[in-house]
C-alpha positions as CSV (number, residue, x, y, z in Angstrom):
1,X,24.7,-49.2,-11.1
2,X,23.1,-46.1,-12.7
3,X,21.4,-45.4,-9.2
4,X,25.3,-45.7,-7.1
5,X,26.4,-42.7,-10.0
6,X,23.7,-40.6,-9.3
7,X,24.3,-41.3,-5.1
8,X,27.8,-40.2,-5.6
9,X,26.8,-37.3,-7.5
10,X,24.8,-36.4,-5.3
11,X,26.9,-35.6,-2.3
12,X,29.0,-33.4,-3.5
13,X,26.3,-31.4,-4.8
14,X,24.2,-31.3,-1.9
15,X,27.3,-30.5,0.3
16,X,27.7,-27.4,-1.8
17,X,24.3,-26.4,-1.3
18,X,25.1,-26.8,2.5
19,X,28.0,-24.5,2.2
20,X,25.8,-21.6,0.4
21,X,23.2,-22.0,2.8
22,X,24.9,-22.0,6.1
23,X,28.7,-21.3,5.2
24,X,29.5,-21.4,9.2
25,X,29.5,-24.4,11.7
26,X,29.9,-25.1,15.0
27,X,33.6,-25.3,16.5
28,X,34.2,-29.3,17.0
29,X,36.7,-28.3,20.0
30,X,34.5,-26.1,22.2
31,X,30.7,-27.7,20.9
32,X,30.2,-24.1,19.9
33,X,30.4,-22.7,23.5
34,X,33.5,-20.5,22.6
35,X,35.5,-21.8,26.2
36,X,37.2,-24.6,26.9
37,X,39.3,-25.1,29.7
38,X,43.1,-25.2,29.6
39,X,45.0,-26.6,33.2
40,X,41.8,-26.0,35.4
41,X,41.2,-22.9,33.8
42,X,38.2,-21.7,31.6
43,X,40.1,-19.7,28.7
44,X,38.6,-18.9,25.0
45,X,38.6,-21.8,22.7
46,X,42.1,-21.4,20.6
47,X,40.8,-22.8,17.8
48,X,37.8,-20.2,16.9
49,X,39.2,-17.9,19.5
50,X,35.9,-17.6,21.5
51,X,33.8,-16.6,18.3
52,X,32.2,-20.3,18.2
53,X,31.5,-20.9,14.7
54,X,34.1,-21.8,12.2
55,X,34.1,-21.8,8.0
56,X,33.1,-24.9,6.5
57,X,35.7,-26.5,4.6
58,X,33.9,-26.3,1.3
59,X,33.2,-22.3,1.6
60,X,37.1,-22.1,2.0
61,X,37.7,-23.9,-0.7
62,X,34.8,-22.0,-2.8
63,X,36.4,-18.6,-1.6
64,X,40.2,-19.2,-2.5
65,X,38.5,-20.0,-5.7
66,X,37.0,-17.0,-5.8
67,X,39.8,-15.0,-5.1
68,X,42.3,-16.5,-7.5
69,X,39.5,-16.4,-9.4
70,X,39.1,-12.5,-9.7
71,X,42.7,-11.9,-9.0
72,X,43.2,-13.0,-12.3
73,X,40.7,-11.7,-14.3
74,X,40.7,-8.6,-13.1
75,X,40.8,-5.7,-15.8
76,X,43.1,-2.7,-15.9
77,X,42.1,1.1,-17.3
78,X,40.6,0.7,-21.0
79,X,42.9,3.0,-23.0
């Protein structure tokens, strides 16, 4: 029992480490080739509009975070 905790610990932890270490992936539509074809026609992939790599999820996540975050912590001019 004690070992299925730690298992489920575990992933989200070591998907977080993924997300600092390599916060991009490849584009699932395109396989990272930054073209599909639309009709016949070889066009830019719509969905990472030809750049090829995407945000993780996670790193999203970790950035709104971030930005909400700092947003409200922020401090004014000390008087």
């Amino acid at each position: 029992m004690l070992t299925a905790w730690i298992a489920l610990a575990a992933v989200p932890l070591c998907y977080a480490l993924l997300c600092l270490a390599q916060p991009f992936r490849r584009c699932r539509r395109c396989a990272g080739s930054g073209k599909t074809e639309r009709r016949g026609d070889v066009v830019a992939c719509p969905r990472c509009r030809g750049e090829r790599w995407q945000l993780r999820r996670g790193r999203r996540l970790h950035n709104a975070w971030r930005r909400t975050h700092d947003a409200g912590t922020q401090r004014g001019p000390i008087r």
